[in-house]
C-alpha positions in Angstrom: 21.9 -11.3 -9.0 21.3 -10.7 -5.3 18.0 -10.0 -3.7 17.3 -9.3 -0.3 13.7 -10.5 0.2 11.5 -8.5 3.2 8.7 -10.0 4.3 6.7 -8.8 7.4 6.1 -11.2 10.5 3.4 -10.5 12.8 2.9 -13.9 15.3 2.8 -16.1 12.1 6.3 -17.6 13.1 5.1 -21.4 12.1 3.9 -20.0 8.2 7.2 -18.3 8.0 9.2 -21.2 8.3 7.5 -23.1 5.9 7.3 -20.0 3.6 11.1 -19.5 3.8 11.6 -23.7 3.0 9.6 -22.8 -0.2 11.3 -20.1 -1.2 14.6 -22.2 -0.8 13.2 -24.8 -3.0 12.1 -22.5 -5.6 15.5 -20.8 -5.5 17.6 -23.9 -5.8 16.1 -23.8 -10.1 17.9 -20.1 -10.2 21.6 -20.9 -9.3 22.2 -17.1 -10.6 20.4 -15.8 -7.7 21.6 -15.2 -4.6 19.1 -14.6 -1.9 18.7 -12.8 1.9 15.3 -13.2 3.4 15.2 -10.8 5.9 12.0 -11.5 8.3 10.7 -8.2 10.3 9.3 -9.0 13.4 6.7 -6.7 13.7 6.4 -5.7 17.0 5.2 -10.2 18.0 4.3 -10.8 21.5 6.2 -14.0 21.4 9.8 -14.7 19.6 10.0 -17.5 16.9 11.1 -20.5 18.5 14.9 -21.7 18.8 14.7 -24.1 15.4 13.4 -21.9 13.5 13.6 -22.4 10.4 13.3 -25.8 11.3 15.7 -26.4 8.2 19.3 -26.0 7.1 18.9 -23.6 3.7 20.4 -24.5 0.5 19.6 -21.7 -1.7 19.3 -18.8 0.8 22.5 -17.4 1.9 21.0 -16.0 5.2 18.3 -15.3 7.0 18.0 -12.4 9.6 15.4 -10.9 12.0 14.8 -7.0 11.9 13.1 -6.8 15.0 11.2 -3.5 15.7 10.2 -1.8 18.7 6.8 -1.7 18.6 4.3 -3.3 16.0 3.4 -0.6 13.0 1.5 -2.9 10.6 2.6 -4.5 7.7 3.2 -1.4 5.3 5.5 0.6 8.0 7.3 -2.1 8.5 7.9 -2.3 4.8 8.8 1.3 5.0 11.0 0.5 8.5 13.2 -2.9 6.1 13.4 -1.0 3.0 15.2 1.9 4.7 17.0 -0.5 6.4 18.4 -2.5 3.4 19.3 0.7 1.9 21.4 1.2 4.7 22.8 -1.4 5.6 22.2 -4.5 3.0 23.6 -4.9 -0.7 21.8 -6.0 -3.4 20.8 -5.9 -6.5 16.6 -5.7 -5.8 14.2 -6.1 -2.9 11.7 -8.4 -3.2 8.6 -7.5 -1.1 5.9 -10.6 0.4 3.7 -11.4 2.8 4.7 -14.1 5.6 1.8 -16.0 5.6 1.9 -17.9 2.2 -0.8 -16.0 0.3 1.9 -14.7 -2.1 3.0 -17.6 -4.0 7.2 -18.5 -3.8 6.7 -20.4 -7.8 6.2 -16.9 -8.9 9.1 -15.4 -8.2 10.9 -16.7 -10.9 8.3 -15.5 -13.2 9.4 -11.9 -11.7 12.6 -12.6 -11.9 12.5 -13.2 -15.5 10.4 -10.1 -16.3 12.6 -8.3 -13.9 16.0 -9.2 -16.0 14.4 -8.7 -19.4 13.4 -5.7 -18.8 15.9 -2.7 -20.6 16.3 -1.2 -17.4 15.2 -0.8 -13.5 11.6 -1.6 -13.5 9.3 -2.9 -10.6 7.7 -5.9 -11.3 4.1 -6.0 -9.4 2.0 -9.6 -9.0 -1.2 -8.6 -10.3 -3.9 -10.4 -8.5 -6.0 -13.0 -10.2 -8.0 -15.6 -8.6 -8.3 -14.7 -5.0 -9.4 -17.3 -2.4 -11.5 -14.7 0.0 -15.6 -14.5 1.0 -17.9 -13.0 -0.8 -18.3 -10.0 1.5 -14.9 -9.5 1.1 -14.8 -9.5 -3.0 -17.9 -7.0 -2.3 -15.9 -4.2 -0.5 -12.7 -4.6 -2.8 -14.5 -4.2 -5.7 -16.7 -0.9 -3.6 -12.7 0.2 -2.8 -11.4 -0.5 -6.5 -14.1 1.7 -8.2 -13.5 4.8 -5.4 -9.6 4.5 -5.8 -10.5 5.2 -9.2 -12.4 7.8 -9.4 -10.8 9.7 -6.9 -7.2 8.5 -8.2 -8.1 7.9 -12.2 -6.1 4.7 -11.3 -7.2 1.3 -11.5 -5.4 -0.6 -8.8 -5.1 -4.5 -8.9 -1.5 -5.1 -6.9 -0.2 -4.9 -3.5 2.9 -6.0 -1.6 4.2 -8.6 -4.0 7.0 -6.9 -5.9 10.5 -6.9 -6.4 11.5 -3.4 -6.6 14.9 -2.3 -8.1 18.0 -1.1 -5.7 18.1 2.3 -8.1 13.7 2.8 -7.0 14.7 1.8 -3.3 17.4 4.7 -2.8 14.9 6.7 -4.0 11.7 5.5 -2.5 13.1 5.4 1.0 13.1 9.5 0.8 9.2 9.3 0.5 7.0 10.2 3.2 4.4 8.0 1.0 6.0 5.4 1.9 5.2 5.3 5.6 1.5 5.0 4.9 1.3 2.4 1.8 3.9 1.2 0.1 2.2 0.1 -3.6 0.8 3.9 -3.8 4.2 5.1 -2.8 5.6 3.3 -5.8 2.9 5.3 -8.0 3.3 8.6 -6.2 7.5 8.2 -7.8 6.7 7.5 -11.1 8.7 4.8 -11.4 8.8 2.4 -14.6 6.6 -0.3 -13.3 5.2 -3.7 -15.0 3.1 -6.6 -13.9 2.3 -9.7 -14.2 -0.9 -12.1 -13.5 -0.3 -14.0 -10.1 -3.3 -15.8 -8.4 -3.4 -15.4 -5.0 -2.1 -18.3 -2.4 -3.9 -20.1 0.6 -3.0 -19.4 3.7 -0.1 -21.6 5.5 -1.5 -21.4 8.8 -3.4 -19.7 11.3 -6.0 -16.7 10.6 -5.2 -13.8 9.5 -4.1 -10.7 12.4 -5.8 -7.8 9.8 -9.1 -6.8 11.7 -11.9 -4.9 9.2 -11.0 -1.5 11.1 -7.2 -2.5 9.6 -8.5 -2.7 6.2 -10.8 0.2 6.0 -7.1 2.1 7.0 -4.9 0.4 4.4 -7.4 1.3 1.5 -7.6 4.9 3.2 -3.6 5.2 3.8 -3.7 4.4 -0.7 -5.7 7.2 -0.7 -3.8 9.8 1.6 -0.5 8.9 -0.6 -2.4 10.5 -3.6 -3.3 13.0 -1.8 -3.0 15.8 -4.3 -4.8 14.1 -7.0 -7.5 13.0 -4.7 -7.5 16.7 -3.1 -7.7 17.9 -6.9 -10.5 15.9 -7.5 -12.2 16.7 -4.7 -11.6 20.6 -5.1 -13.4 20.6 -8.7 -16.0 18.2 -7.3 -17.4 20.4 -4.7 -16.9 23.5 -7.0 -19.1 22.1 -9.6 -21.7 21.2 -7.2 -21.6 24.4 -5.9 -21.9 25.9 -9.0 -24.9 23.6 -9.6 -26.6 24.6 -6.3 -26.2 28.5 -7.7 -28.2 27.5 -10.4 -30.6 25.9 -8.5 -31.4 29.2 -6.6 -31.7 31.3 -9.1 -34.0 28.7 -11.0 -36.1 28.5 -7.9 -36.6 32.3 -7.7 -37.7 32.6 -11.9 -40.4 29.8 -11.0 -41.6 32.1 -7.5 -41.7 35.1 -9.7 -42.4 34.8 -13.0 -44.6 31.5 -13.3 -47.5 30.7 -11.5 -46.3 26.9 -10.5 -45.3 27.7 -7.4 -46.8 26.4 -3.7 -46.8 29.1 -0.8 -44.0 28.5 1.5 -41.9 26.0 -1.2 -39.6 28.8 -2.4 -38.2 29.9 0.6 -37.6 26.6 2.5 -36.4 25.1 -1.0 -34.4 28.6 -1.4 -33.2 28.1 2.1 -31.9 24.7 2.0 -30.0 25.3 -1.7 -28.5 28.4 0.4 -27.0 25.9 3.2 -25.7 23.5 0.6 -23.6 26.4 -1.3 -22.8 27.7 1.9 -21.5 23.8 2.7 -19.8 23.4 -0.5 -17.0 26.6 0.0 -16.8 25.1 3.5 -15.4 22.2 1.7 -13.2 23.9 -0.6 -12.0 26.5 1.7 -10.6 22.9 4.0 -9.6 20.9 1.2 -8.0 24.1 0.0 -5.8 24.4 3.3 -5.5 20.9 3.8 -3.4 20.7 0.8 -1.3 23.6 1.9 -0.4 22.3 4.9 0.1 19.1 3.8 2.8 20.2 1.3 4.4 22.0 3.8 5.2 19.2 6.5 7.3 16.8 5.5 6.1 14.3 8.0 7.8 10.4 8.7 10.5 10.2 6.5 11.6 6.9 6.2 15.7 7.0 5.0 15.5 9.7 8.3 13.7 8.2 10.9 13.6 4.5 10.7 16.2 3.6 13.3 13.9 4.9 16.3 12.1 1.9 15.6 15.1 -0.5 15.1 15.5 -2.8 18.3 17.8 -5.0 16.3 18.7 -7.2 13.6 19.9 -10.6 14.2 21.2 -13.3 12.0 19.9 -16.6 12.1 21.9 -18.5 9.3 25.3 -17.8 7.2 26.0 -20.4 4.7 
């Protein structure tokens, strides 16, 4: 079996050498698999030094540097490799992972295992256990994890950490999804998909480069891929408040006419402000409405397309 495993690289040159000199350890107990890494330098101010890796691989057959042309965070530069190893790489399966050490190399045999026992091309996705993070942190995922789901009706517990099948990555690499996030894109396809429990890894070295702002976007960009589910949702949401605020009304005008509860004056601001909230809630449907039309209508970045404007080069740092 041969993989080609992607992993990101933004500055964190020193945690991807010592990632890759795990991963060749942890390969050297799978003599059936024959491994790529293939490192995307993400747009990095400074180039990895001349050693690296800093050691002569055993397992890995090669490592090579896609080097972009500008830095597009982590999940466009997923989109950026994947086109590229459809393109240009063989293999059996990509396997997708950070560069900084948070996703664990020992599990990737455990996906490997699920991966070949499986009756036929599935992605296999860590599923997050213990994760080593504050508690603000845990606070906001867990805010995210319950507003995915109601506006998706998909409980989300996986990211990056996969290894996706070559069959899903000729096909995935002609999603405009994929540009934006590349687990959701994975969902909006429909492909056979499993997982397994991973706990999350410590940090090699150095902090991390994603910024709040970056995070608040990567939860947003899951939500844009599911964009006609969450437009869906959205749609019979403000409907049925609408709906609610025409019953409102007309319950306000049976208690100023035909009861005598009512305070001078109440029934027409109360009247007045139900008014502006129906008025509010077509708005919304009328733009969620067109949003969606549009949206369906523009094809956008699409990555088997477009992903060699942002190719500077790749370059190979080891043959064996």
């Amino acid at each position: 079996m041969q993989i080609i495993i992607v992993m990101p690289v933004y500055e964190d040159w020193e945690s991807a050498g010592i990632l890759c000199t795990a991963i060749d350890e942890c390969l050297s107990a799978l003599p059936r698999i024959e491994a790529t890494v293939l490192l995307v330098d993400d747009g990095s101010g400074r180039i990895q030094p001349d050693n690296f890796p800093g050691y002569v691989p055993r397992a890995i057959q090669s490592i090579k540097i896609l080097r972009l042309r500008r830095n597009l965070g982590h999940q466009r530069a997923i989109a950026v490799a994947l086109a590229y190893v459809q393109q240009k790489l063989p293999g059996d399966a990509a396997l997708i992972m950070d560069a900084d050490g948070e996703d664990r190399p020992e599990d990737i045999h455990r996906m490997v295992e699920v991966f070949e026992s499986s009756d036929g091309p599935v992605t296999v996705f860590a599923e997050r256990g213990r994760r080593i993070e504050s508690f603000s942190f845990k606070l906001f995922y867990a805010f995210y994890r319950l507003l995915h789901r109601m506006l998706t009706g998909r409980n989300i517990r996986f990211g990056n950490f996969s290894l996706l099948p070559r069959q899903h990555i000729d096909s995935i690499v002609a999603y405009p999804e994929l540009w934006n996030h590349y687990a959701a894109a994975v969902l909006k396809a429909k492909f056979p998909y499993t997982t397994l429990r991973a706990d999350r890894g410590k940090r090699l070295r150095g902090q991390s480069k994603m910024s709040f702002v970056g995070l608040v976007i990567h939860g947003l960009s899951a939500l844009f891929a599911s964009y006609e589910v969450v437009s869906t949702r959205l749609l019979v949401g403000s409907a049925l408040l609408g709906i609610a605020f025409f019953i409102l009304i007309f319950a306000v005008v049976a208690v100023r006419l035909f009861t005598p509860l009512a305070i001078p004056g109440w029934a027409t601001f109360t009247g007045g402000l139900l008014f502006v909230l129906v008025t509010q809630s077509i708005a919304a449907l009328l733009i969620i409405i067109f949003s969606v039309m549009m949206s369906r209508n523009n094809l956008g970045f699409l990555p088997i397309r477009d992903y060699e404007y942002f190719v500077a080069e790749c370059v190979q740092l080891q043959a064996l």
